[in-house]
N, C-alpha and C positions, 0 to 999 in steps of 0.2 A: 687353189682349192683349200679353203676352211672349212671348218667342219663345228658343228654345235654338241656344246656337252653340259649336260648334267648328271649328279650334282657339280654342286660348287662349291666350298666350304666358306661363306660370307653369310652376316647375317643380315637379317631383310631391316630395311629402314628407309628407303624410296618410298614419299606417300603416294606418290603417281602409279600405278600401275607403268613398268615398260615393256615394248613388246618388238618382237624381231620383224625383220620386213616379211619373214613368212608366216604373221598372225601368229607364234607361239609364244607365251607369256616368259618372261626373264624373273627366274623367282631368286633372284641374288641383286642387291644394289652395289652397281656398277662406281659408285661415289660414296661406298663408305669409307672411314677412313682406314689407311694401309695400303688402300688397293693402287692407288696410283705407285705409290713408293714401291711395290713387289713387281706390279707388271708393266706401269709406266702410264702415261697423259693418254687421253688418246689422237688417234693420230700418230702417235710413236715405239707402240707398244711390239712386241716381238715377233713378228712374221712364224714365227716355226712354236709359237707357246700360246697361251692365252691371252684374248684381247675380251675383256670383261663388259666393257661398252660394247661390243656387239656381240657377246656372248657366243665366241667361236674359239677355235681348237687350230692350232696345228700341227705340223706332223713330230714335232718334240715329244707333243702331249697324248695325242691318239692316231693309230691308222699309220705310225712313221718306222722306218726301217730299223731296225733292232742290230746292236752287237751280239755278234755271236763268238765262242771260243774255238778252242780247234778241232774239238769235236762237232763243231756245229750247232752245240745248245747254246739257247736265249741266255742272254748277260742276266744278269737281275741286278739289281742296286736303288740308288737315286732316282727317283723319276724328274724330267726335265721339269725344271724352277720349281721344282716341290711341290707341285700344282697338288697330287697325291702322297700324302706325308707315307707310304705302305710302300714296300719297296716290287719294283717291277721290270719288265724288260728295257735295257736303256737304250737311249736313242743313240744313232751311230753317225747324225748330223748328214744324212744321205736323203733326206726328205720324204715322201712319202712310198713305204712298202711298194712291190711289184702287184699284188692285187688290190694294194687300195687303188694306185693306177688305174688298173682295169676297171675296176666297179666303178672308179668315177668314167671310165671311156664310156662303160655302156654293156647291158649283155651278152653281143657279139665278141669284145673282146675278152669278157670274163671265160666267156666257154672256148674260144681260141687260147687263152692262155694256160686253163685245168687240162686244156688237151694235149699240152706238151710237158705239165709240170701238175698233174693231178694232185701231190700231194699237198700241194699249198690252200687243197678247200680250207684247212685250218690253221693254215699259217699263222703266229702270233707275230704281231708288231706290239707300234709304243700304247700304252694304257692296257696292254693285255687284249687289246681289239683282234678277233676274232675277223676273215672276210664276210660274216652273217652281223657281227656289230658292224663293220663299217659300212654295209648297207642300208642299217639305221641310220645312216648320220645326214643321209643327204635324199631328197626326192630323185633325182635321176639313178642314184647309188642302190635306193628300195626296190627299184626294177629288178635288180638281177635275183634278189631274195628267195623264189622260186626255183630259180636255178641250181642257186650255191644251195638249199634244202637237198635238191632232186641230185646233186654230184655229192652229195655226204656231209655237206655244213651242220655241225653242231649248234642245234634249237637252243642247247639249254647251257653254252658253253657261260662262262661267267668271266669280266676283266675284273679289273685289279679293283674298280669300283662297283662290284659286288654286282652290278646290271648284266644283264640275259639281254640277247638281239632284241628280245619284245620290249625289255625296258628302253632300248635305246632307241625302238617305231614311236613306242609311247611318247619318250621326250621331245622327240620332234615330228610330233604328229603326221606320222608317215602308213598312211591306210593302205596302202597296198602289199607293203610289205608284214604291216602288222597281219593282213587277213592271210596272208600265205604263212604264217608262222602259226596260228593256231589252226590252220588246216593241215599243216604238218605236228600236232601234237603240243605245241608250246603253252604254257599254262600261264593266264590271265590272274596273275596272284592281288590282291588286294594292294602291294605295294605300287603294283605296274599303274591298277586304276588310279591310285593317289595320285604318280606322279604325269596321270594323263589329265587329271583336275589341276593339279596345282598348274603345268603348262597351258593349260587352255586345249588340252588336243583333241576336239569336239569330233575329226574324223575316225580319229582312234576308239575315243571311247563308244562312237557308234557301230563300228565293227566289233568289238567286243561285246555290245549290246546284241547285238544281231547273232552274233556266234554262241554265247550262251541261252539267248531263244531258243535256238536249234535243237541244245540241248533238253528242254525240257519236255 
């Protein structure tokens, strides 16, 4: 399970347009210089960090199990391979959270698992992901997004890269879960449409089309 993240901190210089096998645009060049030297060829790059040629995440970087102290608060420090220069919850090399799990199982598991362990609707893992951001990150992961709303998921919760669950439907153009987040109150800011243009998120930005209609 990888996951997709933006932003990226690269700058663009790929004259090709590149784009993910799920039709979302890569607005960071994957071959500019440095990037091999920090995360590696590809083909070899770090399973648990970012792989910038297919523009995914793993659980180092978002969605992954957190140190805790002996109180049981979130570590903060260094975020894995400095992906995010801003210090954040650190990863504890255990792979990915107990509800990023489940959101990737499916919404059967998500609400099996809030029903023995409720308070994890807001669990923080690595990148400060929230379980309503890590339902951004993926199309079967956007399913449960209603759910985790309707058991007390924070709409407007924000990670360590300043993005809201809507910013993270937008960047991976995930319309099902975008239209359950602005049915639950989540606000369509000008930033969220940017980065629904600049990925190509043509489903996204049409549920937002469609929702702000409503309004008028």
């Amino acid at each position: 399970m990888k996951y997709t993240l933006l932003p990226v901190l690269f700058s663009m210089s790929t004259s090709q347009p590149l784009y993910r096998p799920d039709g979302v645009k890569i607005i960071h060049d994957p071959y500019a210089p440095g990037v091999a030297e920090k995360y590696g060829l590809p083909g070899s790059t770090d399973r648990e960090g970012f792989d910038p040629y297919a523009d995914s995440v793993g659980p180092g970087i978002y969605s992954g199990s957190v140190k805790r102290n002996k109180n049981g608060e979130v570590k903060m420090g260094q975020q894995y391979q400095n992906h995010n220069s801003k210090p954040g919850p650190v990863y504890d090399g255990k792979g990915y959270s107990l509800m990023s799990r489940a959101i990737s199982a499916g919404p059967e598991t998500v609400e099996n698992i809030l029903a023995d362990f409720p308070t994890l609707i807001n669990e923080v893992s690595t990148g400060g992901a929230t379980p309503l951001h890590t339902a951004g990150m993926s199309r079967k992961g956007s399913t449960s997004t209603a759910l985790l709303i309707s058991k007390g998921g924070d709409i407007n919760a924000l990670d360590t890269y300043g993005f809201t669950p809507l910013h993270r439907m937008a960047s991976n153009n995930l319309a099902v879960g975008a239209k359950a987040l602005l049915e639950a109150g989540a606000e369509p800011t000008s930033a969220i449409v940017k980065i629904s243009m600049q990925s190509e998120a043509r489903d996204v930005l049409r549920i937002i089309e469609e929702h702000e209609f409503k309004k008028l």
